[in-house]
LOTOR-304910 format. One record per residue: residue in three letters; y, x, z of N, C-alpha, C in turn. Coordinates in steps of 0.02 Angstrom, whole numbers. Layout:
BEGIN
resn / n_y / n_x / n_z / ca_y / ca_x / ca_z / c_y / c_x / c_z
ALA / Y / X / Z / Y / X / Z / Y / X / Z
...
//
This chain:
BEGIN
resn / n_y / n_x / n_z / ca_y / ca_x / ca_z / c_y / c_x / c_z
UNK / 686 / -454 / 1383 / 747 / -484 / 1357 / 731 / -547 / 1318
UNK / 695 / -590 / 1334 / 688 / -650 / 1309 / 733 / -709 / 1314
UNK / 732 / -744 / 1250 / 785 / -820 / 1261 / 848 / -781 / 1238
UNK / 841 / -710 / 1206 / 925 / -723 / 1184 / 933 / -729 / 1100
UNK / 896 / -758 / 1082 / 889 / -767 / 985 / 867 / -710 / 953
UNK / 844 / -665 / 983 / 823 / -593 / 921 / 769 / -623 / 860
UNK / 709 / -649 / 909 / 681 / -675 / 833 / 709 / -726 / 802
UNK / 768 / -756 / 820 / 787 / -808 / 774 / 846 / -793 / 711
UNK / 867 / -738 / 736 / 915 / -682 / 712 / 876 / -660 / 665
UNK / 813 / -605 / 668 / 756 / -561 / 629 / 766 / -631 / 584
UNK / 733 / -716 / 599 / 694 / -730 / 544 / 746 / -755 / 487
UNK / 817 / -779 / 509 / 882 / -791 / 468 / 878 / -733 / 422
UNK / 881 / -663 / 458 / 896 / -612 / 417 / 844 / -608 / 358
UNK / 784 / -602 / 374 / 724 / -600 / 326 / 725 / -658 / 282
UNK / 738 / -723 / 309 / 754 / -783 / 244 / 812 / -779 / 204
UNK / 850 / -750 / 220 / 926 / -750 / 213 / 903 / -740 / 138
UNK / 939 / -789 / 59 / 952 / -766 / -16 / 964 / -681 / -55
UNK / 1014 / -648 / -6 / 1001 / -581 / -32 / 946 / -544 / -6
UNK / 916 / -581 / 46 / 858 / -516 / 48 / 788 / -525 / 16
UNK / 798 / -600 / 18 / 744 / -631 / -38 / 747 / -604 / -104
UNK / 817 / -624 / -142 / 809 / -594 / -204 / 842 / -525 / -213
UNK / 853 / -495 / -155 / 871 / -430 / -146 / 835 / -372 / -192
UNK / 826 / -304 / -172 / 793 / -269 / -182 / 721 / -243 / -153
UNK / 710 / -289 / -112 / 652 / -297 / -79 / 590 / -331 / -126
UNK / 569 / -293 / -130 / 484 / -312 / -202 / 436 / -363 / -131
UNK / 432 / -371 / -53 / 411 / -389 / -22 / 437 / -404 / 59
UNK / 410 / -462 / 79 / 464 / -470 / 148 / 405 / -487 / 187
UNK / 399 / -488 / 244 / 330 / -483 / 311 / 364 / -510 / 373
UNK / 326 / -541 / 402 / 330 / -532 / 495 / 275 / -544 / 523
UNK / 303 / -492 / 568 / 222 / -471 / 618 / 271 / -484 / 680
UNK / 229 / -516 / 706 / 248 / -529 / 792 / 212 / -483 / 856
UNK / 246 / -435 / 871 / 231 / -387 / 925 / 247 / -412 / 979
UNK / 205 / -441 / 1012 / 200 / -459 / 1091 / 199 / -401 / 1157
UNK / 224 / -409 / 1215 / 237 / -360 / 1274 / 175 / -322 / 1258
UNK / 128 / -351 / 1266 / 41 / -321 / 1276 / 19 / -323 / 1194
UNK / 7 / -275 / 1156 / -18 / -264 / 1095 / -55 / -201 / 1094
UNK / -86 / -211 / 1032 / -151 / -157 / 1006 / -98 / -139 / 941
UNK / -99 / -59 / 930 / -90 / -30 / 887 / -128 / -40 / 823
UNK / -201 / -54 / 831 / -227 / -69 / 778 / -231 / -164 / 759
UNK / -203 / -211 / 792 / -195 / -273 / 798 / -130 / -277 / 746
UNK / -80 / -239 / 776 / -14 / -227 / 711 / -11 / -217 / 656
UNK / -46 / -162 / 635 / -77 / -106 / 576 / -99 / -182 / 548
UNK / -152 / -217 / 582 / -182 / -254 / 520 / -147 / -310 / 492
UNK / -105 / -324 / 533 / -34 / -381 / 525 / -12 / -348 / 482
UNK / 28 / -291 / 506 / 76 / -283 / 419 / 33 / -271 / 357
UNK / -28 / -235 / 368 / -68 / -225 / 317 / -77 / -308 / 298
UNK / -93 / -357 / 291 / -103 / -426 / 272 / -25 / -451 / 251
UNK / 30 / -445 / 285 / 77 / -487 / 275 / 88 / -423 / 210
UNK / 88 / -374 / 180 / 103 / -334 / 120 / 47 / -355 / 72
UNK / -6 / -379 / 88 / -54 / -377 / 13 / -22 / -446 / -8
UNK / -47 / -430 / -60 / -17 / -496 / -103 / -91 / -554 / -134
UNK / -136 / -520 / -152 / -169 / -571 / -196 / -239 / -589 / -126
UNK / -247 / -653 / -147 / -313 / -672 / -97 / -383 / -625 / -72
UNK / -379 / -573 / -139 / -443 / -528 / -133 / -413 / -497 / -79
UNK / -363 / -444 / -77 / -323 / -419 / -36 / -333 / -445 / 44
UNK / -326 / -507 / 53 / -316 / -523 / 132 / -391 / -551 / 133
UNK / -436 / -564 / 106 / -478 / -561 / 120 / -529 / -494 / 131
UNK / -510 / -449 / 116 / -553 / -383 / 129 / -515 / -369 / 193
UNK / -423 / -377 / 200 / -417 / -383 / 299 / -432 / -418 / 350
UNK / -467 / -487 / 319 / -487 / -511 / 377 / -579 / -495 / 396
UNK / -622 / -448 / 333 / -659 / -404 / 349 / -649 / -357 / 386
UNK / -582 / -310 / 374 / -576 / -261 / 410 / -561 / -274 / 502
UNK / -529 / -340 / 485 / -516 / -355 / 570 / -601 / -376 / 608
UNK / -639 / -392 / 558 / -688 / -424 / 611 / -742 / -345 / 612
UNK / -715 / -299 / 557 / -769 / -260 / 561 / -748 / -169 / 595
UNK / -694 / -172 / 612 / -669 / -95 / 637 / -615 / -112 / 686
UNK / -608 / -54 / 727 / -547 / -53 / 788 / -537 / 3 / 784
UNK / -561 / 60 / 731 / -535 / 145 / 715 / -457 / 149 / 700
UNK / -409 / 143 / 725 / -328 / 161 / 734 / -314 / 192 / 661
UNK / -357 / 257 / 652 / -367 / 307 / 592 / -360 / 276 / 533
UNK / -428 / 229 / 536 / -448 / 209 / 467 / -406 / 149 / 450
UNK / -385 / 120 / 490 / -305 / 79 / 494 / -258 / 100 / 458
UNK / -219 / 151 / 483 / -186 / 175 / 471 / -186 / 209 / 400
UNK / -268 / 238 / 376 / -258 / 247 / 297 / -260 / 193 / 254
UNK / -282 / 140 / 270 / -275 / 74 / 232 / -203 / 61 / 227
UNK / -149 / 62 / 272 / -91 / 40 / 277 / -71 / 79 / 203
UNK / -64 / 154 / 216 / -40 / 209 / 195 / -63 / 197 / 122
UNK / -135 / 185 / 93 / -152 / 165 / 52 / -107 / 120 / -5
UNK / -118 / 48 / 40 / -87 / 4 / 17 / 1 / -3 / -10
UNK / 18 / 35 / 30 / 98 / 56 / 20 / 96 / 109 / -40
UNK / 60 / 144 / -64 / 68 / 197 / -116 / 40 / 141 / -169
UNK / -1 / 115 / -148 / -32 / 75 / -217 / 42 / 27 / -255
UNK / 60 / -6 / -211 / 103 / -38 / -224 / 170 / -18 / -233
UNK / 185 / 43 / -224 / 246 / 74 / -243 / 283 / 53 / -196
UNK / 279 / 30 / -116 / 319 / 27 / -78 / 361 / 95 / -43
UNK / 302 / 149 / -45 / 331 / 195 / -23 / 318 / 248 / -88
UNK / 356 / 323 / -85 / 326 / 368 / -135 / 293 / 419 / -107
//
């Protein structure tokens, strides 16, 4: 379903003033292409959620140094409790 504005729609919505100064503590986009890796995603949102430089620099270690789905996935999980995104 390409060419009918969805990501142009998604990125209005995500810039849009109330969601900026909304209740949202953080805003992200990860671009999921037809052909993707589950652990290629994981490390996208994991990066577009950290906040400070140490942070995305220990993911762009983790991207050059693991392809474990697992250990992905507890970093995500991690990072979201640290930060009080999720409870």
């Amino acid at each position: 379903m390409g060419g009918i504005g969805k990501s142009t729609l998604a990125r209005e919505i995500l810039n849009h003033p109330d969601v900026i100064g909304g209740p949202f503590d953080r805003r992200g986009w990860v671009v999921v292409w037809s052909e993707f890796t589950p652990q290629e995603t994981i490390k996208q949102i994991i990066f577009q959620l950290s906040r400070s430089d140490e942070e995305k620099e220990e993911i762009q270690i983790l991207e050059q140094s693991t392809k474990d789905e697992h250990y992905l996935l507890q970093k995500l999980q991690e990072t979201l409790y640290r930060d009080q995104l999720i409870s």
